[in-house]
C-alpha positions in Angstrom: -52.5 -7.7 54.5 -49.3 -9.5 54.6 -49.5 -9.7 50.4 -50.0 -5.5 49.9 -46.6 -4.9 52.3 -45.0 -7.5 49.8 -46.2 -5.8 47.2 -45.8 -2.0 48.2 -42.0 -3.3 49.1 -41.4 -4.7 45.9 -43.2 -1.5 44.3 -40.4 0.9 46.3 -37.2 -1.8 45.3 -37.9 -1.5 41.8 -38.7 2.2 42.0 -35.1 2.8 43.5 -33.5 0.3 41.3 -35.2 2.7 38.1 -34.0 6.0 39.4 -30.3 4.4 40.3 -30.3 3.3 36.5 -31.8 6.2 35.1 -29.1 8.7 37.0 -26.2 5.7 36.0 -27.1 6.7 32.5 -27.3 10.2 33.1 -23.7 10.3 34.0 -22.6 8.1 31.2 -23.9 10.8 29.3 -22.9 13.5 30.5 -19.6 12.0 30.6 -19.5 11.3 27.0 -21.0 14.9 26.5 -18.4 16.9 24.4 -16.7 20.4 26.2 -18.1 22.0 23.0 -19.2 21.2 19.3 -18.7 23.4 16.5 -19.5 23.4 12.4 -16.6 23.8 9.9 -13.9 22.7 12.3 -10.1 23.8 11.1 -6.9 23.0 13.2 -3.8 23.9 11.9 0.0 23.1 12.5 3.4 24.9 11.8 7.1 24.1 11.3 10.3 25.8 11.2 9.8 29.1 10.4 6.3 29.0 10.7 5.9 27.1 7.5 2.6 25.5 7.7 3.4 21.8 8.0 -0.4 20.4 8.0 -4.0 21.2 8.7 -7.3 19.7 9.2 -10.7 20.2 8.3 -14.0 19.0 9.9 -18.2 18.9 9.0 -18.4 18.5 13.0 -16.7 18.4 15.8 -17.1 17.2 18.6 -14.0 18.8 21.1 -13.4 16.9 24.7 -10.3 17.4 27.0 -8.0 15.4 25.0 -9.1 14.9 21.6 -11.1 16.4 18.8 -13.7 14.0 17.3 -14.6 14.9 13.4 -16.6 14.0 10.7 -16.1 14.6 6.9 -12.2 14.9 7.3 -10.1 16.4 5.0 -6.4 16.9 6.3 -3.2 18.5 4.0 0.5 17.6 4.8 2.3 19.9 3.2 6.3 18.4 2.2 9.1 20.1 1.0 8.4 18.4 -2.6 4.9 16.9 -2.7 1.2 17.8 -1.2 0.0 15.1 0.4 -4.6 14.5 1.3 -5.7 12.4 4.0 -9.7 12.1 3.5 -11.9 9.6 5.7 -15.9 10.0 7.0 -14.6 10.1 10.5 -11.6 10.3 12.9 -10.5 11.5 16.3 -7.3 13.9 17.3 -5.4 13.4 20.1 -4.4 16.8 21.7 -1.2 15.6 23.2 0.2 12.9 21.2 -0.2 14.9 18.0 -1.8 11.4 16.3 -5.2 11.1 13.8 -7.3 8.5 13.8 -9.2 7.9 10.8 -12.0 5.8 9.9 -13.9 4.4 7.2 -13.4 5.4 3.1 -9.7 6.5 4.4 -8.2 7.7 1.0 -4.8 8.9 1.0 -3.2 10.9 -2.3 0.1 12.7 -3.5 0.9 15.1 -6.0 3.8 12.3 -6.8 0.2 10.2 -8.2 -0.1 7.4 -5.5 -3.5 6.8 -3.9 -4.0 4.8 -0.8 -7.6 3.4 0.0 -8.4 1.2 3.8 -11.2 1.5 6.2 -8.7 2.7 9.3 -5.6 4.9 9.9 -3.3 5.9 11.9 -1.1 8.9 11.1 1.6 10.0 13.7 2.0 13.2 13.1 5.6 13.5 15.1 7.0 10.7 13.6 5.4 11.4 10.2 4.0 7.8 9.9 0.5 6.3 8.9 -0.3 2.5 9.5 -2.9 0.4 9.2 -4.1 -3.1 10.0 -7.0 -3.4 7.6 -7.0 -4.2 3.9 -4.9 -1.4 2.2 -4.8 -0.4 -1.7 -1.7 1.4 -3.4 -2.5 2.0 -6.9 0.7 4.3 -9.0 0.9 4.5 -12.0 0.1 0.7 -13.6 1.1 -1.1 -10.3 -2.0 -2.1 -8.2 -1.2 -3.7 -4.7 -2.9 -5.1 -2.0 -2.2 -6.1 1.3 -3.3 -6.7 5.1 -1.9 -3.7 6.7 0.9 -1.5 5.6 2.9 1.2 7.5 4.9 4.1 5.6 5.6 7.8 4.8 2.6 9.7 4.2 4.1 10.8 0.6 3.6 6.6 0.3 6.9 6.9 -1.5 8.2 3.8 1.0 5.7 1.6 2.0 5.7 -1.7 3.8 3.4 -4.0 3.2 2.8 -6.8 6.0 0.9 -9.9 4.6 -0.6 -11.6 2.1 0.3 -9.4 -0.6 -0.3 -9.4 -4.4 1.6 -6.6 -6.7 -0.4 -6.2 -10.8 2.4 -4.7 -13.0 0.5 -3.7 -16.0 3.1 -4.4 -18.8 2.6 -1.5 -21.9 5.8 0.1 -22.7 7.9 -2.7 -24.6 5.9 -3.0 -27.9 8.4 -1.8 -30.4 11.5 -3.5 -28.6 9.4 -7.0 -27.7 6.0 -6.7 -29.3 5.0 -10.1 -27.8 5.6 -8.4 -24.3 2.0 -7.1 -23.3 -0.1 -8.3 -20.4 0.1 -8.1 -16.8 2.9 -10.0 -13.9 1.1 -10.4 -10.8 3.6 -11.1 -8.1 2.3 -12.7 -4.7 3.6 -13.5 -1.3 3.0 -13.9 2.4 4.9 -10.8 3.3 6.1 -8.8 4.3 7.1 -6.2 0.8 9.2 -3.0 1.1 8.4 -0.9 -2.2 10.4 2.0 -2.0 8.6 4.5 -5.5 11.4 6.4 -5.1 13.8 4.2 -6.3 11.2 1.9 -8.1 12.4 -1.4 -6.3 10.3 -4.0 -4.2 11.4 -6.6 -2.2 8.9 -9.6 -1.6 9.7 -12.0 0.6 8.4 -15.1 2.2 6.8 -17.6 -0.4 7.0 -15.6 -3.5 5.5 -16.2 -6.9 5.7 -14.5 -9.8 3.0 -15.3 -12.5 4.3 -13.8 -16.5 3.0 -15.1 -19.5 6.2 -17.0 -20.5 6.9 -18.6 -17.0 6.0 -19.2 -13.9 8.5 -18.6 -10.7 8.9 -19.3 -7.2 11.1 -18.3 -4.5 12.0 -17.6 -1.0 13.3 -13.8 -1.6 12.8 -11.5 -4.8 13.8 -7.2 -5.7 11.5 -6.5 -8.4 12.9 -3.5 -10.2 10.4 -1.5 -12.5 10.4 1.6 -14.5 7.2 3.9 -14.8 6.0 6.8 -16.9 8.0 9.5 -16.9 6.8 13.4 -16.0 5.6 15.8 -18.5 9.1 17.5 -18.8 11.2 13.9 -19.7 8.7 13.8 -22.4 9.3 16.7 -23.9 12.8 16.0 -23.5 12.3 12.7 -26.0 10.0 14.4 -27.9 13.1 17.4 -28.7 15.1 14.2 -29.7 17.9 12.1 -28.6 19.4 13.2 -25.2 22.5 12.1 -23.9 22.0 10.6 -20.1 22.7 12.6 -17.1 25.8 12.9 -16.1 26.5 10.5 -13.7 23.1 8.3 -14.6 23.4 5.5 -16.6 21.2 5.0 -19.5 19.1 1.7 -18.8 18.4 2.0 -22.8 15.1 0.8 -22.2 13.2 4.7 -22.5 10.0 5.4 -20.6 6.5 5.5 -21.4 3.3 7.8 -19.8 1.4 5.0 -20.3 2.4 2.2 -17.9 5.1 0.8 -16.3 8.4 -1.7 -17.1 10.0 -4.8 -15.8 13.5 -3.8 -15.6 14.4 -6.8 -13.8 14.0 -9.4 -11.5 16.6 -11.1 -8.9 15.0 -14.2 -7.3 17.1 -16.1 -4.2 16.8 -19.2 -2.2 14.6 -22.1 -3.1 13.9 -20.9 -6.9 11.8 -22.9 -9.0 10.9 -21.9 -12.7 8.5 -23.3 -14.3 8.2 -22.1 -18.3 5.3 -25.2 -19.8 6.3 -28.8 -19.3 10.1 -27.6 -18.6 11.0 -26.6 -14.7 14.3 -25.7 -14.0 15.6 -24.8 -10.3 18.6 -23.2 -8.9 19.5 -21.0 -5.8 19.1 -18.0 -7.5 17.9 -16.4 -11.2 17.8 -13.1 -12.8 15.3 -12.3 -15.2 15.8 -9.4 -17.4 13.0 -7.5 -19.2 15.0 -5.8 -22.1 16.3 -9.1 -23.2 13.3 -11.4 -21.8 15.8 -13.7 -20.3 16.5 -15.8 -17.3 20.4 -16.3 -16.1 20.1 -19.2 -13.4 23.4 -19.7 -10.7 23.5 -21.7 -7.7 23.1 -25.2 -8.5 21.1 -25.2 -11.4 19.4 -27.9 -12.9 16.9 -28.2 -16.0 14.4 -30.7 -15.8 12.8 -31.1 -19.9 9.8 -33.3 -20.4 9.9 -34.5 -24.0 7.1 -36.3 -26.0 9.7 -37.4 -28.4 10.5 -41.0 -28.9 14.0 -41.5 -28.3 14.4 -45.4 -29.0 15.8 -45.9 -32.0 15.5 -49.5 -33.9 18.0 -51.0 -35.5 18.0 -51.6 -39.5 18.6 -54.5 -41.3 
């Protein structure tokens, strides 16, 4: 007897403990449960005016109190210059702050030809920001970098990069001024890199090295200043003939090139080793200039030459 009330108590304990759990999950859900789902979701946001600034485009959606949750994004920022698409296969809105999450194959693009890849965004709307703190990759024109995380404009015309970073400069403009000048510099460094694509400048810093063809260089601090292809119009421009420069602009005298990009120049400071075969010369600061393909050391400098010649001379009779 004793043994059936143990059992019909520990028959009613478990019972209670199911139903507890099962109503425990039922409000998890329910609290999880969207306020409403729709298809072919479209939010929209104006400026001065009533300019349309952006808008945003959903397969689902999923709305709660205080953000939208999508799939199959597509959003448009719409600049004064440039068009800028933010795509991802999911992402989240938030209602109030105005900010867009987005998550995995997050591809950004401009009409300025700049194209962002990660797996997770951020993109503050009000201070017109994205970041990220995964793996990003900025390919423009013949410049490829990559980096662990990056914040910037959404145009991606300034960009900094935080860590670990390696820049490809794909070298194809210079073959009738320095046919020998072909190839690729890959730049690397711990971070962070400011690239501002306006002003085709980047400054690495922290552990830099620069890897060219003819030399090798290190440094604590480098501006790498390029030139890439010009737009349609400049080319018709050359294609008309000479043109005087702009007034105001002076002419770099290297030209420009649809195809790929140019060294213009590179200022390395602090710590800067150079390292051209068995030669390694050092100095507190050197400016390489692509035009002329040559280095200009100050600060200190001081050429170290290795030399397989045999400089003991014997005396005649």
């Amino acid at each position: 007897m004793i043994f059936k009330k143990i059992f019909l108590f520990l028959f009613a304990f478990f019972a209670i403990i199911s139903v507890l759990s099962a109503q425990e999950q039922e409000s998890d859900t329910s609290a999880e449960a969207s306020d409403q789902q729709i298809s072919g979701f479209s939010l929209s946001g104006y400026g001065d005016k009533g300019k349309k600034a952006w808008d945003i485009t959903g397969k689902t959606a999923d709305i709660f109190e205080t953000e939208v949750r999508l799939t199959d994004i597509i959003g448009k920022l719409y600049g004064a210059t440039d068009q800028i698409q933010l795509t991802a296969d999911k992402g989240s809105f938030d209602k109030k702050e105005g900010r867009m999450h987005l998550q995995d194959n997050v591809v950004i693009t401009s009409t300025s030809g700049a194209t962002l890849t990660t797996e997770s965004l951020d993109w503050d709307r009000k201070k017109e920001l994205v970041s990220t703190s995964d793996l990003v990759n900025i390919r423009k024109d013949s410049m490829v970098t990559t980096s662990k995380g990056a914040i910037g404009h959404p145009n991606l015309n300034q960009v900094t990069l935080q860590k670990d970073v390696t820049v490809e400069l794909t070298l194809n403009a210079m073959e009738k001024d320095n046919p020998e000048d072909k190839g690729k510099v890959v730049i690397t460094c711990d971070g962070p890199v400011e690239i501002d694509y306006s002003k085709n400048i980047a400054t690495f810093k922290n552990n830099v090295k620069v890897d060219k063809q003819e030399f090798v260089l290190y440094s604590d601090i480098m501006d790498v200043y390029f030139l890439t292809g010009a737009p349609a119009a400049e080319t018709a421009k050359t294609a008309a003939g000479p043109q005087p420069p702009a007034q105001g602009k002076k002419d770099s005298g290297m030209g420009f090139d649809m195809s790929g990009s140019k060294l213009e120049k590179i200022v390395a400071q602090g710590n800067v080793k150079i390292v051209r075969g068995d030669n390694v010369s050092y100095c507190q600061k050197a400016t390489y200039t692509g035009a002329d393909r040559k280095i200009l050391l100050s600060g200190q400098p001081k050429l170290i030459i290795m030399s397989t010649e045999d400089f003991n001379a014997s005396a005649g009779n």
